[in-house]
C-alpha positions as CSV (number, residue, x, y, z in Angstrom):
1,X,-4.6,26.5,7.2
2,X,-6.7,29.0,5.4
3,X,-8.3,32.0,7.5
4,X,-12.1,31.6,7.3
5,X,-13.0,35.3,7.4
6,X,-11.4,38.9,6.4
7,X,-10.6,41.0,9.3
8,X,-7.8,40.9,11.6
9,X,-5.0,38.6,10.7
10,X,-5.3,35.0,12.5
11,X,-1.6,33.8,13.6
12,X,-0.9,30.2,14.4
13,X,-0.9,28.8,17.9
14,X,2.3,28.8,18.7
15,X,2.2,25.9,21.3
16,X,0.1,23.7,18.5
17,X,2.8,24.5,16.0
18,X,5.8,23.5,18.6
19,X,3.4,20.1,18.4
20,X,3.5,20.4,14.5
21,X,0.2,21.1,14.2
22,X,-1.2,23.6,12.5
23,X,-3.7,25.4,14.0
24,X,-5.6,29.1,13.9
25,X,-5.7,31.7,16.7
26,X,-8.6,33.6,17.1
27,X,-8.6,37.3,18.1
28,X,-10.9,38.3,21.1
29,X,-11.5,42.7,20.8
30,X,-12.6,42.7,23.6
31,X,-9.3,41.6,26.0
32,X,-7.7,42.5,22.7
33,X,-5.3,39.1,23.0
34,X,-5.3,36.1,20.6
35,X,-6.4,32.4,21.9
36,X,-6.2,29.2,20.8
37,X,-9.3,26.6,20.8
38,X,-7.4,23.9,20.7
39,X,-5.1,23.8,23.5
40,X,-6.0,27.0,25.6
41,X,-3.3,29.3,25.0
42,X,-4.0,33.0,25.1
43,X,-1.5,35.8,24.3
44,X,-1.1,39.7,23.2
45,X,-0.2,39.9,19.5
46,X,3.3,40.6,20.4
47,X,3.8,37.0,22.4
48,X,2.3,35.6,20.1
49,X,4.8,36.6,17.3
50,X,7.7,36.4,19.5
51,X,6.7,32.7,20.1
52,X,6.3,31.8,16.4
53,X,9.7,33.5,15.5
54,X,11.2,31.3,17.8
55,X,9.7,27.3,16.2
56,X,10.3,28.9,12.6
57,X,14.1,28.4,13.1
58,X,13.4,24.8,13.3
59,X,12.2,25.1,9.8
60,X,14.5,27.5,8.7
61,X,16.8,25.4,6.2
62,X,13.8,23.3,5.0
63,X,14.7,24.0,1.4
64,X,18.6,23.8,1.3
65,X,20.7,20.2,1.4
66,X,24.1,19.9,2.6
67,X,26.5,19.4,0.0
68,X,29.6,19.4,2.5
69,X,30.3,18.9,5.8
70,X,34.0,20.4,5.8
71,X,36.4,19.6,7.8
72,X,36.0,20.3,11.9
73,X,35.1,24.1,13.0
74,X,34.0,24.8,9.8
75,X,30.3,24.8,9.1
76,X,28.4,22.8,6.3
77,X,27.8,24.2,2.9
78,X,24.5,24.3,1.6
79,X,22.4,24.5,-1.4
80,X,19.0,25.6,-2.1
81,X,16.8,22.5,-2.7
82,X,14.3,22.5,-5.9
83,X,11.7,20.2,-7.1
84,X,12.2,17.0,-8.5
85,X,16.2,17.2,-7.6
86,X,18.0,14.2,-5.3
């Protein structure tokens, strides 16, 4: 989602984006917190970015395929995914 206006940086909500949705905070001087619109949630900068942190490993390999699985206690080997490849 785009920020609508120069300023302060706008994070995402990080409860929205645990919901995969993809939604703006807005910043509020005068608490000096972020909230969200959507769903209510209000933080300090730093929650806020400790939060998000924590969803972006579920995205974390969304680029790379497995290529093999190995044999048992050994972990998978990857390779980074591009365009147009199966």
């Amino acid at each position: 989602m785009a920020q609508s206006s120069k300023g302060k940086l706008n994070y995402r909500c990080p409860r929205c984006f645990a919901r995969d949705i993809d939604m703006d905070m807005f910043y509020d001087e005068d608490k000096k917190e972020y909230y969200c619109l959507r769903c209510a949630f209000h933080g300090s900068e730093e929650e806020v970015i400790r939060l998000n942190e924590q969803f972006k490993q579920k995205y974390g390999r969304l680029r790379q395929r497995v290529v093999d699985f190995g044999e048992d206690n050994e972990p998978p080997k990857f390779k980074e995914h591009k365009a147009g490849e199966q």
